[in-house]
C-alpha positions, 0 to 999 in steps of 0.5 A: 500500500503506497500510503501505509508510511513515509519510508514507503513513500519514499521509497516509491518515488526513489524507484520512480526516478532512479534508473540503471547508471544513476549516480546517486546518496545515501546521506544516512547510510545506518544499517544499509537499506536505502544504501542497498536499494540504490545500489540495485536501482543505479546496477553496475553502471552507476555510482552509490555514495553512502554517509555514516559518522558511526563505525556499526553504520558501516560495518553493518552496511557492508555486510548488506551489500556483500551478501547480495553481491553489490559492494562494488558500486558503493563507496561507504564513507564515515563522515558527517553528510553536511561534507557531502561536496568533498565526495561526491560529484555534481550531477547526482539524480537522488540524495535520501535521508533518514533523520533520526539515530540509528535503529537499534543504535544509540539515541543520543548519536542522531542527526542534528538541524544545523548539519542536516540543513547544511548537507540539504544546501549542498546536495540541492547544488550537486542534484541534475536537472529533475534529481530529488532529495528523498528526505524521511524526518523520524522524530518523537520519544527522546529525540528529534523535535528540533530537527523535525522544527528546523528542517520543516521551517527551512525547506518552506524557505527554498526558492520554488523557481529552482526547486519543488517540495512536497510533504507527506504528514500523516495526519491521523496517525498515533506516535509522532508518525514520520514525514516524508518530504521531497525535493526536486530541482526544476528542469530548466 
């Protein structure tokens, strides 16, 4: 069901826009699932840039990619995403973001605004023409509602001339349900 939660949406539109070649992020590598997705999406053509600061981010995601034989196209990085520009090339047709910490992880390491809204800027200048942003904000128990403030309040100041955002809030869900939210830049 398209509307069952955010993460499904996002994932959705990633599948729509991402094709065999693509170069394209996994801003918030944490246990390698949307890293792995990308990577069967883009095929041995294409390029996966995947950002973790955390060690068991990228020890659990090699792993993924190992087993279904698609580490080769990956390149895992242990750095904060705001750093995205020292990686990655200009051209990219999609970024995705998980906010929140990592699953099973600790809480008190997570995504941060300032430096979520940092890597947001710079991967909006590194996206083609028609690339997204494929943004997930988890919040809710002990963290994140400052992130979900900031990062909200932020992407309504993005300048609809050269950019698109959509946001999916599920209004009649229990428990701080996540929001999916989308950018994409205007084909000129």
């Amino acid at each position: 069901m398209l509307l069952s939660n955010s993460l499904a949406i996002s994932h959705e539109i990633i599948k729509r826009i991402v094709k065999q070649g693509d170069t394209v992020v996994d801003a918030t590598m944490g246990n390698g699932n949307d890293t792995l997705l990308l990577a069967e999406l883009v095929g041995e053509k294409g390029k996966v840039y995947s950002f973790d600061i955390q060690e068991a981010a990228l020890i659990n995601t090699e792993k993924k990619l190992k087993e279904a034989g698609v580490s080769n196209i990956v390149e895992l990085i242990r750095d904060g995403h705001q750093n995205i520009k020292e990686y990655v090339p200009e051209g990219i047709r999609a970024v995705m973001f998980n906010l929140g910490y990592l699953p099973k992880g600790d809480h008190s390491i997570g995504t941060k605004a300032d430096t979520t809204i940092e890597a947001l800027e710079k991967s909006m200048e590194l996206l083609m023409d028609g690339g997204i942003i494929m943004m997930v904000i988890y919040y809710g128990g002990d963290s994140g509602f400052e992130e979900k403030e900031a990062v909200l309040e932020y992407v309504k100041t993005i300048d609809c001339k050269k950019y698109s955002v959509l946001m999916c809030d599920f209004t009649n869900q229990i428990n701080c349900p996540p929001i999916a939210v989308c950018i994409e830049k205007v084909r000129k």
